[in-house]
Every structure is written in C-alpha cells, then in structure tokens.
GUDREN-354115 format. One record per residue (C-alpha): residue number from 1; x, y, z. Coordinates in steps of 0.5 Angstrom, whole numbers. Example, Ala and Ser with C-alpha at 12.3 -4.5 7.8 and 13.67 -1.06 7.14 Angstrom:
2
SITE  num      x      y      z
SITE    1     25     -9     16
SITE    2     27     -2     14
***
This chain:
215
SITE  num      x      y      z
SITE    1      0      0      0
SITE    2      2      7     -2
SITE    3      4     12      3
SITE    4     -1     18      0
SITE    5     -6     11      1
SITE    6     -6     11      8
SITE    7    -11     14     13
SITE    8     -9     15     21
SITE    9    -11     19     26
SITE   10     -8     25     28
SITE   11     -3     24     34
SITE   12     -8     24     41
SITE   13    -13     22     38
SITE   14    -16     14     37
SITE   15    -16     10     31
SITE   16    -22      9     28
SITE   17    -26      2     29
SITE   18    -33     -1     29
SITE   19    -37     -2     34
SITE   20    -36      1     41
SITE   21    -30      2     46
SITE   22    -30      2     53
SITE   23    -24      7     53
SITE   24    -21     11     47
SITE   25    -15      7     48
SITE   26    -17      1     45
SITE   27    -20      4     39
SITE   28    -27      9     38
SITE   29    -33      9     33
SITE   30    -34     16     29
SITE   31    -38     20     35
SITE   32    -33     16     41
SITE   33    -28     21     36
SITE   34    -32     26     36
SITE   35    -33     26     43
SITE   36    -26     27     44
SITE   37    -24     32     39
SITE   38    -30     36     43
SITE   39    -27     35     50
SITE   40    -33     31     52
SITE   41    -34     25     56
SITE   42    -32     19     53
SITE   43    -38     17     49
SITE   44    -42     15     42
SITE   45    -47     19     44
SITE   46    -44     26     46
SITE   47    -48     31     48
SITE   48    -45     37     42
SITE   49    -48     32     36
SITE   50    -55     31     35
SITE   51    -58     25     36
SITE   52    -62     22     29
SITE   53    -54     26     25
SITE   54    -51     21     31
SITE   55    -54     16     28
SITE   56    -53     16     22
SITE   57    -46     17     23
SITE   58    -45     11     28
SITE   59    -48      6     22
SITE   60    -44      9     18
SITE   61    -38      8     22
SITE   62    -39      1     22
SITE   63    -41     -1     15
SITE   64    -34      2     12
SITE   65    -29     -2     10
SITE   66    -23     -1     15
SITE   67    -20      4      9
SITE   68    -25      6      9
SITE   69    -27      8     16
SITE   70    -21     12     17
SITE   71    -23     17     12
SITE   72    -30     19     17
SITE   73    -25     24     21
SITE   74    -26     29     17
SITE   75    -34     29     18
SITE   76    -31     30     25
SITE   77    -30     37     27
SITE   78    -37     39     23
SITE   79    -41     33     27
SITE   80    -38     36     34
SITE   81    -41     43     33
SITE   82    -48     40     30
SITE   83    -52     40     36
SITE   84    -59     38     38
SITE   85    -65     40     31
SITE   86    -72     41     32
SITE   87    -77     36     29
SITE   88    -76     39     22
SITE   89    -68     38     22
SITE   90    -70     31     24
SITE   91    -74     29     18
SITE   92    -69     33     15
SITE   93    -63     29     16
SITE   94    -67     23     15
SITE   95    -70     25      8
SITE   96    -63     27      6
SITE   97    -60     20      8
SITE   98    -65     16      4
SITE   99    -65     21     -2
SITE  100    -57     19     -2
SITE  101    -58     12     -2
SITE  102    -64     12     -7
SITE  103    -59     16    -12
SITE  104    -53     10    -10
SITE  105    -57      4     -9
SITE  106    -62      5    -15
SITE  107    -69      4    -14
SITE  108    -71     -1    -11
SITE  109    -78     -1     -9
SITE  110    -77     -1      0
SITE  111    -72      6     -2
SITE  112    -78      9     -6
SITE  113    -83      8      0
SITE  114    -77     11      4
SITE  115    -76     17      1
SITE  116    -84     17     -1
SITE  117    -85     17      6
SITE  118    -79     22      9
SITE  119    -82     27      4
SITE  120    -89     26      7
SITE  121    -85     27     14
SITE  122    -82     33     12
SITE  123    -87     37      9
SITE  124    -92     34     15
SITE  125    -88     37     20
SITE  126    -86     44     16
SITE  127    -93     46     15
SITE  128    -97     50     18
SITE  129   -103     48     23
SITE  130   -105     43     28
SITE  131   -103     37     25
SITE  132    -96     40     23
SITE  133    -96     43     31
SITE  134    -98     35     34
SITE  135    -93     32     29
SITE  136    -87     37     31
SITE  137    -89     35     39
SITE  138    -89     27     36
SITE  139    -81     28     34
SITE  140    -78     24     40
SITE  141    -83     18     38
SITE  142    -80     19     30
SITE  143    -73     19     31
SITE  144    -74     12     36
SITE  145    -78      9     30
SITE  146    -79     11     24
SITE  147    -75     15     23
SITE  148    -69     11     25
SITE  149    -72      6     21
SITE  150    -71      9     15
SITE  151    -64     10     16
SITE  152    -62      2     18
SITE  153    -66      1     11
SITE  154    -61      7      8
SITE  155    -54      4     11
SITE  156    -56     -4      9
SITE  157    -58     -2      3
SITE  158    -51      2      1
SITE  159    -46     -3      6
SITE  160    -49     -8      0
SITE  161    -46     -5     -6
SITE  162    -40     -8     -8
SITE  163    -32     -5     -4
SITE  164    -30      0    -10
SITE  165    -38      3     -9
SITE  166    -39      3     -2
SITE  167    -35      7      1
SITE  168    -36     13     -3
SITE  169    -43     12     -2
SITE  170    -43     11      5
SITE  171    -39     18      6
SITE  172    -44     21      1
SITE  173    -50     19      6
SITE  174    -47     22     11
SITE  175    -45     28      8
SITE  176    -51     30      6
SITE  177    -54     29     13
SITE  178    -49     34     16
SITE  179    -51     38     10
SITE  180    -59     38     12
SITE  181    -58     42     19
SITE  182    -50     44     18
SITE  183    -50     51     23
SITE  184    -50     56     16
SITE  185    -56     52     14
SITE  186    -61     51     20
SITE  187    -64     57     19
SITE  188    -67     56     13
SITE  189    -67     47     11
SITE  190    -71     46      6
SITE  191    -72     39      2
SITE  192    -73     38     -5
SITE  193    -79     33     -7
SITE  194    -75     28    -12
SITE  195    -79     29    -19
SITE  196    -81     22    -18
SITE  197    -85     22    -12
SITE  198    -87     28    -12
SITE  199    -94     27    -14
SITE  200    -94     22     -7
SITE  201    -91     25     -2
SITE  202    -98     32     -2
SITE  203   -100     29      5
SITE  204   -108     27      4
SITE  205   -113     27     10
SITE  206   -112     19     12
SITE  207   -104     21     13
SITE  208   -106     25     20
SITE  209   -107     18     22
SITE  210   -102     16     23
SITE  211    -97     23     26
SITE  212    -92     19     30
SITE  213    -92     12     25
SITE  214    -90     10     18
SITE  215    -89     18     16
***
C-alpha cells in the first residue's frame, strides 16, 4: 500500500473501529472520535451532536471497509458542532440519507417507499397548523422508530454494494446529513421532492392517522 493511500488519526486522537469501546484507548467509532476531539466524556452519544446525525454517523462507521472508515474523520469537526435540531431537522436529515441512497443504490421499491414517506414526514412536520404542531410534538416518537428506521434501511442498502462503490457512497450519505442541518443552513433547511415521488408525498387526509407512525 502507498503512503498517500493510508488514512491515520491525528497524534492523540483514536483510531477508528467498528462498534463501541470502552476506552479511546482501544479504539472509537466515528462519534466516540467525535467525543474526543469535542473535550467531552467518552461516548458514542455525546451530547454537542444531534442524535438521528448521530445515527447516521454511527452506522456509517460500522458498515465502512477498514480503509474506508478511517476516511470519516473528516466529518468529525463538523459533527462536533452540529448540536441538538428540532422535528423538522430530524426529518431533514432523514430524508436526506434516504435521498443519497436512493441516487447510489437505485430504485428498488423498499427505498422509493422510504424517500416517499420522508418526503410526507418533512412536508408534514414544516407545515402550518394543527396537525403540523402534533407532528412536531411527536418527534421523539419518529427519530426512535420510523425514522431511524428509515436510515438502517438507507446503510443496509449502501453496505450491500460492491467495496469500490460502498465507501464513496457511504461517506456521500453522511455528507448529505450533515449538509441538511449544518449550522450556516439550519436556519433555512429545506428539502426538494424528487421528480418522481413527488406526485406521492401531498399529504392527504387518511396520513393525520398516522403523525407518529410510518410517516
């Protein structure tokens, strides 16, 4: 292997690895990273990243080649920064994962219903009214199910390509989550509906069943 192939951590800083670890010592996953470079306590859940971009990052880390997975800690400062979003961020990064693997996997019919039904989430959850506010207030209930939902289906379907297509793609996934809600864009996130989906994701009267569900 070349020299200009090789990806290692910066001096103090933990090598990347799959799954969790006990003690940066032994090695860290992409947010266990992130908790270091932040300062924080030791965790894989530390509290300066949002938790669904937290998510994402995490099943990222552990469906990356090894080569590949060393690559993540560039995402890290910008995840380190990329605190806590509302229901609308949430949907935002989901949709945008699902988005990304839908362009890098192809259209298979579980990943049109996902984006379909991100789209429905987003628009659902940016609206105005009554049923917008409920949705809002249900977005623990989302990020815990649906949602997160949505984004193992994502990863499966992207650690499923083959190695020269994977890694590119993976990283392509998380770049557009941390994209959707990145601090100079949080202000004004907005998703595009897809040309295809579009003419399925107008929210109709039978979907305010379901606010905390399939949406």
């Amino acid at each position: 292997m070349k020299s200009t192939d090789r990806h290692e951590a910066p001096v103090g800083l933990p090598v990347l690895q799959a799954g969790a670890h006990l003690m940066a010592e032994d090695g860290a996953c992409l947010m266990e990273y992130v908790s270091v470079l932040a300062g924080t306590t030791f965790s894989d859940h530390p509290r300066c990243t949002d938790p669904t971009l937290a998510t994402v990052a995490r099943l990222v880390n552990d469906s990356c080649t090894d080569a590949g997975r060393q690559q993540l800690t560039r995402f890290a400062p910008e995840l380190a920064r990329t605190g806590p979003v509302d229901a609308r961020g949430t949907a935002a990064i989901v949709h945008s994962t699902v988005r990304a693997t839908h362009r890098a996997a192809g259209d298979t019919a579980r990943l049109r219903r996902d984006l379909r039904r991100a789209q429905r989430r987003y628009d659902r959850v940016t609206g105005a009214g009554f049923v917008s506010a409920l949705a809002r207030k249900l977005d623990l209930l989302y990020r815990q199910g649906a949602g997160r939902r949505r984004l193992e289906d994502s990863v499966a379907a992207l650690r499923a390509l083959a190695e020269p297509q994977r890694d590119p793609a993976l990283h392509a996934a998380l770049a557009a989550a941390i994209t959707a809600v990145s601090p100079e864009r949080r202000t004004s996130v907005h998703v595009m509906a897809d040309p295809e989906v579009e003419s399925d994701v107008v929210p109709r009267g039978r979907d305010v069943l379901a606010l905390g569900g399939p949406g």
